[in-house]
C-alpha positions as CSV (number, residue, x, y, z in Angstrom):
1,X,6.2,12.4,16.3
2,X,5.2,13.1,12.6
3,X,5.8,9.8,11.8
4,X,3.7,8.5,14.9
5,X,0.7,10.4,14.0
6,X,1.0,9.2,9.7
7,X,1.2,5.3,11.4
8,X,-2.2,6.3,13.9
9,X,-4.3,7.3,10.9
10,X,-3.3,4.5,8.7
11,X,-5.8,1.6,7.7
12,X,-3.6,-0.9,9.0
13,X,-2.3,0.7,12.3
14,X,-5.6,2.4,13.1
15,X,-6.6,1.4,17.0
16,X,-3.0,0.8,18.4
17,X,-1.9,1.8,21.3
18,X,0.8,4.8,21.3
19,X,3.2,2.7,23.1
20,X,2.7,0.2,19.8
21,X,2.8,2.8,17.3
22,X,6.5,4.1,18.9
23,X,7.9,0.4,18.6
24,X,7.2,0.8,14.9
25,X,8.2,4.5,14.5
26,X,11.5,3.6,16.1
27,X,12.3,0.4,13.6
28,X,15.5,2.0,12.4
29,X,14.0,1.7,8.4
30,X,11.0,3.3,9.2
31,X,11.2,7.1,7.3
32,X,9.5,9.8,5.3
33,X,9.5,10.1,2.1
34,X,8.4,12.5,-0.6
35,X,7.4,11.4,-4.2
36,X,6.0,14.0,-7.3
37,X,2.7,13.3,-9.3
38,X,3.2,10.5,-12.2
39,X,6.6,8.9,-10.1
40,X,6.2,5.0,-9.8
41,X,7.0,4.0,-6.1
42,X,7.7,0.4,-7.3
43,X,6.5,-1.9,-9.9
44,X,4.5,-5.1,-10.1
45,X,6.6,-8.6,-10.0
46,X,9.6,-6.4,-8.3
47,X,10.9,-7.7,-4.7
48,X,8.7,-6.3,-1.8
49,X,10.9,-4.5,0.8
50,X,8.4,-1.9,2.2
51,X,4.9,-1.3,3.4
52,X,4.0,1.9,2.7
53,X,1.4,4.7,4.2
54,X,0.5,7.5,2.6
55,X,0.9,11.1,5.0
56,X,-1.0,13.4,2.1
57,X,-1.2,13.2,-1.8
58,X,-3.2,9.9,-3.6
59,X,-1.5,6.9,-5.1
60,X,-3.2,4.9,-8.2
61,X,-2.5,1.1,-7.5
62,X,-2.1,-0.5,-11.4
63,X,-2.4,-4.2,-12.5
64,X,-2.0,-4.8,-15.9
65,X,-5.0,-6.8,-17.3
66,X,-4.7,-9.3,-21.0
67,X,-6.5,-7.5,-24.2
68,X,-7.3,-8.6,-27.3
69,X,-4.4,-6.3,-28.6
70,X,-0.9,-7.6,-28.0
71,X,0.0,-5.0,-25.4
72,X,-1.5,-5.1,-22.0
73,X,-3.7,-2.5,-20.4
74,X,-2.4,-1.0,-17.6
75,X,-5.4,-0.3,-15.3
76,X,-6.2,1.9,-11.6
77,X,-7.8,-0.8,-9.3
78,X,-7.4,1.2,-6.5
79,X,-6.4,5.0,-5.3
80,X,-4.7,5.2,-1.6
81,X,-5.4,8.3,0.0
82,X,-4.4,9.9,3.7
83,X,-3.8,6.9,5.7
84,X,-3.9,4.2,2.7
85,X,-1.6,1.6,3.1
86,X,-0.1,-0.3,0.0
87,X,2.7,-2.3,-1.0
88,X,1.6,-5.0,1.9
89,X,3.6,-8.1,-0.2
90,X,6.1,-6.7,2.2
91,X,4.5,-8.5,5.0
92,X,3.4,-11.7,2.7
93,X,5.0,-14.3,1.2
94,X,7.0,-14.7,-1.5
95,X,7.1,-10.8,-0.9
96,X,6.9,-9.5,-4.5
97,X,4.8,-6.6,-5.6
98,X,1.5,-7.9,-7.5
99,X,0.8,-4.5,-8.7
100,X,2.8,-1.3,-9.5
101,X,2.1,2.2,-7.3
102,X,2.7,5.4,-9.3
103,X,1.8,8.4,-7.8
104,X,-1.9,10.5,-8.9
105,X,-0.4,13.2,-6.9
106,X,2.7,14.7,-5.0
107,X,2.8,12.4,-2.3
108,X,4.0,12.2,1.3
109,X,4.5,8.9,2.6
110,X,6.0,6.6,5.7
111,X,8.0,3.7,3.9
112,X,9.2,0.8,6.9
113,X,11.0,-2.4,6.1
114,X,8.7,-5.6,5.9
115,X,11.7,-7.9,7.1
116,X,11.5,-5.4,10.5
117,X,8.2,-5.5,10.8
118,X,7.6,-8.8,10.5
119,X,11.3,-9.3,13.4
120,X,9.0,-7.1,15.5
121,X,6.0,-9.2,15.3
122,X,7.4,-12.0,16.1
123,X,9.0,-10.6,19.5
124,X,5.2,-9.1,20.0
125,X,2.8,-11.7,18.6
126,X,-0.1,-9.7,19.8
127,X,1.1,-6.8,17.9
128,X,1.3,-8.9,14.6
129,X,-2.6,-10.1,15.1
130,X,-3.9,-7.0,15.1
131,X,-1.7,-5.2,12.3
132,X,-2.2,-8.8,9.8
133,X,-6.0,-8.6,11.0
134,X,-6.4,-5.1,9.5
135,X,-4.1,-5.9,6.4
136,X,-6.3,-8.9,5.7
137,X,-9.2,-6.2,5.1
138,X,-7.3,-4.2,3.2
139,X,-6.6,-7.2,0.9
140,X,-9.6,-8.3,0.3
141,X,-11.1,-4.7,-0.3
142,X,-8.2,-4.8,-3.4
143,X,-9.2,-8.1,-4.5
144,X,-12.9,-7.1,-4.5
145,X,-11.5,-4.2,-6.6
146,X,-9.8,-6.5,-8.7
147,X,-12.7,-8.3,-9.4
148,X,-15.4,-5.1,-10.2
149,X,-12.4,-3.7,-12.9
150,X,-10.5,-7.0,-14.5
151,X,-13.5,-9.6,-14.4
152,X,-16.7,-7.6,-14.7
153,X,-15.6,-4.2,-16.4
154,X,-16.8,-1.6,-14.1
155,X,-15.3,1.6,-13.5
156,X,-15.4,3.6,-10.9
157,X,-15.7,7.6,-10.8
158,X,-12.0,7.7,-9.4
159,X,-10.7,5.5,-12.2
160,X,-12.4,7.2,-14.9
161,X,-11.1,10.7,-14.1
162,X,-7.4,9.0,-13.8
163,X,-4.8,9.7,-16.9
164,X,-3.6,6.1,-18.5
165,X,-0.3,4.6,-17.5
């Protein structure tokens, strides 16, 4: 039931029925998982296996971004809080990570396997429109994040209080 009520208040899962939520509690990958302040979840250009949805704690999502100086800057375009969802290239094609997630704060999160979500969408098409309907906002809120911190420089208050990576 834990689980159940993490999925309920996520982004992404937000408005489904319990009956729907139980289908994706119940995919046998689907689990809880505990990470500490400053541990990377996974890392950009690394193989996509698992959406993810944060229970409690705050997750800084990092792109790398080109400098003048030879090494890349590593910056926050986004911070996932209680029900946040990242690490969606699970769900999408070719399903590798496009940014890493390392973790602002002790974290509790529900981790379930994009190659089972997507088997379950596919058996309930329905299901699948509403969850890739919500995951469509949530991607183009990070890509209008992208844009404000990579393309035009500005900085929010959450990013300017975060440590460098």
């Amino acid at each position: 039931m834990e689980i159940e009520g993490t999925l309920k208040r996520s982004e992404v899962f937000l408005g489904l029925d319990d009956s729907d939520l139980a289908k994706i509690a119940a995919l046998p990958s689907c689990r809880a998982l505990d990470y500490q302040t400053g541990e990377m979840i996974f890392q950009a250009g690394k193989k996509a296996e698992y959406l993810y949805i944060i229970k409690e704690g705050q997750v800084d999502l990092v792109m790398e971004a080109s400098s003048s100086s030879k090494q890349p800057t590593k910056v926050v375009i986004d911070r996932a809080t209680t029900g946040g969802t990242f690490g969606w290239s699970a769900l999408v094609k070719p399903h590798f990570y496009t940014g890493s997630a390392i973790c602002a704060q002790s974290s509790k999160v529900v981790a379930v396997s994009g190659v089972e979500l997507t088997a379950l969408f596919e058996q309930d098409n329905h299901l699948g429109y509403q969850i890739y309907q919500r995951l469509c906002q949530v991607i183009g809120a990070r890509l209008r994040n992208i844009e404000q911190v990579l393309i035009k420089g500005k900085r929010w208050p959450f990013i300017e209080q975060t440590k460098s990576y």
